[in-house]
Backbone as CSV, one residue per row, in Angstrom:
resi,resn,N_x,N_y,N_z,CA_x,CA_y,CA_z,C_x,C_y,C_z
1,UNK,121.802,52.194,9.929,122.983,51.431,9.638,122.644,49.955,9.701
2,UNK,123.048,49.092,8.548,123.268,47.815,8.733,124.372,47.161,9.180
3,UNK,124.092,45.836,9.395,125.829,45.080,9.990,124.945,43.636,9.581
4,UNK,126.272,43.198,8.665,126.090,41.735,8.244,127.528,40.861,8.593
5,UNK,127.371,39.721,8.682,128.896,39.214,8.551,128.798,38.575,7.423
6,UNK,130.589,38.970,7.206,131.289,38.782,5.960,131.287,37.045,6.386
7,UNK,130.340,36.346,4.843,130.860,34.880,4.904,132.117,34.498,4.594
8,UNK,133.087,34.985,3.990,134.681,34.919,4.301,135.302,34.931,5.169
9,UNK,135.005,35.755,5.784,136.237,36.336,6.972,135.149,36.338,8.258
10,UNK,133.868,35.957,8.346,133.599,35.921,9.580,133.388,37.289,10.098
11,UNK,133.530,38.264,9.682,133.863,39.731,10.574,132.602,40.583,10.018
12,UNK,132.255,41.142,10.898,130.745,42.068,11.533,131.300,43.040,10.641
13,UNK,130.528,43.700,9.388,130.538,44.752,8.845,129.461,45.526,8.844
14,UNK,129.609,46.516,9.295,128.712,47.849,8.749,128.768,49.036,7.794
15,UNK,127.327,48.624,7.427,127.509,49.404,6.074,126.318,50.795,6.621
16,UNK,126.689,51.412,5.832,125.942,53.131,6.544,124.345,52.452,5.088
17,UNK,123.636,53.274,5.586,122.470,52.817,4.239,122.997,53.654,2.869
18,UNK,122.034,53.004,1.729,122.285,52.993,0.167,120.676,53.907,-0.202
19,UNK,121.061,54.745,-0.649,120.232,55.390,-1.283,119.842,54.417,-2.492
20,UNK,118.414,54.208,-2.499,117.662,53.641,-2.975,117.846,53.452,-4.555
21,UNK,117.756,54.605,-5.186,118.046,55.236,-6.368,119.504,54.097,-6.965
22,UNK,120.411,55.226,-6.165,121.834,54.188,-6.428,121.293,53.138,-6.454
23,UNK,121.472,52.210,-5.055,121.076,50.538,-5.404,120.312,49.872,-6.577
24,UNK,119.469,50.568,-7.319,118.723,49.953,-8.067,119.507,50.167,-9.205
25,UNK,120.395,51.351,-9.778,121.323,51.615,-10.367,121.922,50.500,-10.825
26,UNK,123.094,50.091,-9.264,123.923,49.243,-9.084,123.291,47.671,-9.895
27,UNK,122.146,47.466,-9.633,121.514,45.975,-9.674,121.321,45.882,-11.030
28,UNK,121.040,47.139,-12.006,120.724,47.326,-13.057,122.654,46.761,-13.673
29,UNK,123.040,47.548,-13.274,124.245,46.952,-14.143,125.012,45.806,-14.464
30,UNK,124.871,45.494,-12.590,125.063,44.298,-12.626,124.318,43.177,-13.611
31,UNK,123.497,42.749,-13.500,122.372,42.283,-13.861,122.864,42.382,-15.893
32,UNK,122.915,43.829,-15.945,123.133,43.831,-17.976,124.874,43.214,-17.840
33,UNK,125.977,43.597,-16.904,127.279,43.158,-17.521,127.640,41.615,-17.055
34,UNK,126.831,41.337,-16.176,126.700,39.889,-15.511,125.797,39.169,-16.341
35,UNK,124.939,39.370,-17.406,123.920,38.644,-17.701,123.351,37.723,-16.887
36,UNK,122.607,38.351,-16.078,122.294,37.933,-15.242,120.422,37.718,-14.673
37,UNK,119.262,37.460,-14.676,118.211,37.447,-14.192,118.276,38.713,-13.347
38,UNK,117.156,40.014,-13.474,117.613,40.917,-12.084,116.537,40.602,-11.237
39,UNK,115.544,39.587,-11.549,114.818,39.177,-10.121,115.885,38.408,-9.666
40,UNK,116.749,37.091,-9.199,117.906,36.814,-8.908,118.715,37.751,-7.892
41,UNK,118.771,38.995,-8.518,119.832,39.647,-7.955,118.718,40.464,-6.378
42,UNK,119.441,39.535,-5.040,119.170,39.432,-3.703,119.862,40.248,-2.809
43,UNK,120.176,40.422,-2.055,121.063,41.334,-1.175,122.286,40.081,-0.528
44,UNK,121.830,38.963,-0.174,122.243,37.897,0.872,122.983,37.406,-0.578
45,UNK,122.547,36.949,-1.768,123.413,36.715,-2.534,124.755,36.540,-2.973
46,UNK,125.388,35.429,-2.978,126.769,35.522,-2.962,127.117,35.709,-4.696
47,UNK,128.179,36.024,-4.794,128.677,36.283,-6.352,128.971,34.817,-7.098
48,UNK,129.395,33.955,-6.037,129.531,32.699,-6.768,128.158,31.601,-6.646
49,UNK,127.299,32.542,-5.665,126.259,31.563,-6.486,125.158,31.908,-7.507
50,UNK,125.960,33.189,-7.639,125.005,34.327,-9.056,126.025,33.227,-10.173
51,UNK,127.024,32.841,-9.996,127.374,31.830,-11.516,128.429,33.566,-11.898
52,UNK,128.687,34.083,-10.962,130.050,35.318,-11.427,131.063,34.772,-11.391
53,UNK,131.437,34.858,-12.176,133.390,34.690,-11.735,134.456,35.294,-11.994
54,UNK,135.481,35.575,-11.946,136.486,37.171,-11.960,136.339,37.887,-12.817
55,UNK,136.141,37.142,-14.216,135.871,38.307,-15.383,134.804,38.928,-15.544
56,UNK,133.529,38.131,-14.770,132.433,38.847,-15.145,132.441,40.126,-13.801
57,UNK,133.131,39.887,-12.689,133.650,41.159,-12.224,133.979,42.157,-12.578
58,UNK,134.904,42.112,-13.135,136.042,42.889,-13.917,135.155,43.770,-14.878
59,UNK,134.376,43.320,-15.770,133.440,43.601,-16.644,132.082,44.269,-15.637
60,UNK,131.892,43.964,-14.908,130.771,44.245,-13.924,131.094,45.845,-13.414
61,UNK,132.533,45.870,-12.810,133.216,47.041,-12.048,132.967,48.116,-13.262
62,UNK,133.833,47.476,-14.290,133.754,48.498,-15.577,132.761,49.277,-16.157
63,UNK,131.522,48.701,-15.756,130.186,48.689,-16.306,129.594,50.093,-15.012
64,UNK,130.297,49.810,-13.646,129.623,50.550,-12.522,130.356,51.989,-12.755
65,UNK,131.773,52.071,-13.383,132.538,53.093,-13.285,132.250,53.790,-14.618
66,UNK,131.555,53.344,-15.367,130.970,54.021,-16.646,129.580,54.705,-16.370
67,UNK,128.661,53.773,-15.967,127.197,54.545,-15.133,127.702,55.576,-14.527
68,UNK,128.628,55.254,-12.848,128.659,56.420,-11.990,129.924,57.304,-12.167
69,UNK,130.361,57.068,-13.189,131.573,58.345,-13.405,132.547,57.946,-11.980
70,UNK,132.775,56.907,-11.862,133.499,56.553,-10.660,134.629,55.861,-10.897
71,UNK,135.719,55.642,-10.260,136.557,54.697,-10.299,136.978,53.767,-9.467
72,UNK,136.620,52.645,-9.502,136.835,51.396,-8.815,137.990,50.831,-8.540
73,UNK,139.196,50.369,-7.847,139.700,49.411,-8.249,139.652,48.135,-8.018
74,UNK,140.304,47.793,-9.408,139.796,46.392,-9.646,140.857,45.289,-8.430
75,UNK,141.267,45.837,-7.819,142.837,44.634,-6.954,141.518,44.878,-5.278
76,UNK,140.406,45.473,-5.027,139.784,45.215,-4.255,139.409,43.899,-4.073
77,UNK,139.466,43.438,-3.158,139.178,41.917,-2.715,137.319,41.695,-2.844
78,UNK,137.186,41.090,-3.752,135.580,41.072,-3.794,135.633,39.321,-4.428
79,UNK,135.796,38.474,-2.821,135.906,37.489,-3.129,134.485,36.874,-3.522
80,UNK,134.564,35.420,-4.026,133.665,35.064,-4.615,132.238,35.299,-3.352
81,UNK,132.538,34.628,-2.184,131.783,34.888,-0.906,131.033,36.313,-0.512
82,UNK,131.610,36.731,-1.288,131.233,38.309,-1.089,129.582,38.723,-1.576
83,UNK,128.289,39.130,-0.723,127.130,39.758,-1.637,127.318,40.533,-1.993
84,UNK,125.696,40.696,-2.790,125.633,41.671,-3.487,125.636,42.933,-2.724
85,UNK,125.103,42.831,-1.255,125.003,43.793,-0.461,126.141,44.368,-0.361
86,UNK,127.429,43.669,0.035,128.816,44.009,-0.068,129.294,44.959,-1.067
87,UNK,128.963,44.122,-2.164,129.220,45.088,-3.330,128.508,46.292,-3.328
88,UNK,127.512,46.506,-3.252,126.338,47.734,-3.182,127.197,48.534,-2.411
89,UNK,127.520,47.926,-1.255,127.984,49.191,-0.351,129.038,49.449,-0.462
90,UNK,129.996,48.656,-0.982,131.131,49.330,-1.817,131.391,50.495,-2.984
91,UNK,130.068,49.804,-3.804,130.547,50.705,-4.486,129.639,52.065,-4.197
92,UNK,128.737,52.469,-3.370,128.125,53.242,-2.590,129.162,54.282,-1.766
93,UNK,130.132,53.526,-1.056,131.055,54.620,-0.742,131.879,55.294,-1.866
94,UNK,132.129,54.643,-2.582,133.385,54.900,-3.886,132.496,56.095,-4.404
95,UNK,131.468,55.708,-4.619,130.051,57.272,-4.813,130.154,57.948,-3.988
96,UNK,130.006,57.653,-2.894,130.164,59.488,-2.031,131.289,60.175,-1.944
97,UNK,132.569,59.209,-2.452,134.025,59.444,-2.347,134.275,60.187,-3.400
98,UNK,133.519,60.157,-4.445,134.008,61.054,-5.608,134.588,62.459,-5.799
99,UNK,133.733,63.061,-4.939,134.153,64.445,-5.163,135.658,64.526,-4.255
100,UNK,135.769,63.866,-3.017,137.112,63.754,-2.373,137.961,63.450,-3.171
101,UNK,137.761,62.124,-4.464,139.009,61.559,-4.987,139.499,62.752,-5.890
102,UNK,138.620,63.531,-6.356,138.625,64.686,-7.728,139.380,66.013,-6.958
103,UNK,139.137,65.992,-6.217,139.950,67.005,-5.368,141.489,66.522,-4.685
104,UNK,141.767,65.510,-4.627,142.912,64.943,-3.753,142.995,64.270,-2.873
């Protein structure tokens, strides 16, 4: 298990680990719907200093829920402060959550 603090909010998060596979997944998409450099794309990385900004989110999420057959929502707080690690492990749970959401 990791634990980083959130540069927003100050608050100690832990994230369970990311299967490898996934993560590189994740970086891949990012990276094509962000146009983005994927050497660039860091863990400590914040979204606003990748040069993201809400739409390329929006477009980013869209891009993750098409790869992983997943559904995101988009009213999740993924402020600009937010890494990439954040994101990873977000959308990392929303992946193991799948078969729960498909069932009820």
């Amino acid at each position: 298990m990791d634990t980083a603090t959130h540069p927003a909010r100050d608050a100690v998060i832990t994230r369970l680990p990311v299967d490898p596979a996934l993560r590189e997944q994740v970086l891949d998409v990012i990276a094509r719907e962000g146009m983005i450099e994927r050497d660039s794309l860091v863990g400590d990385a914040t979204l606003e200093k990748l040069g993201i900004d809400s739409m390329e989110v929006v477009m980013i999420l869209n891009g993750l829920e098409d790869a992983l057959s997943i559904y995101i929502p988009v009213d999740k707080n993924l402020s600009p402060a937010a890494t990439l690690d954040d994101l990873v492990a977000y959308v990392a749970e929303r992946y193991a959550a799948r078969g729960a959401d498909a069932r009820g």
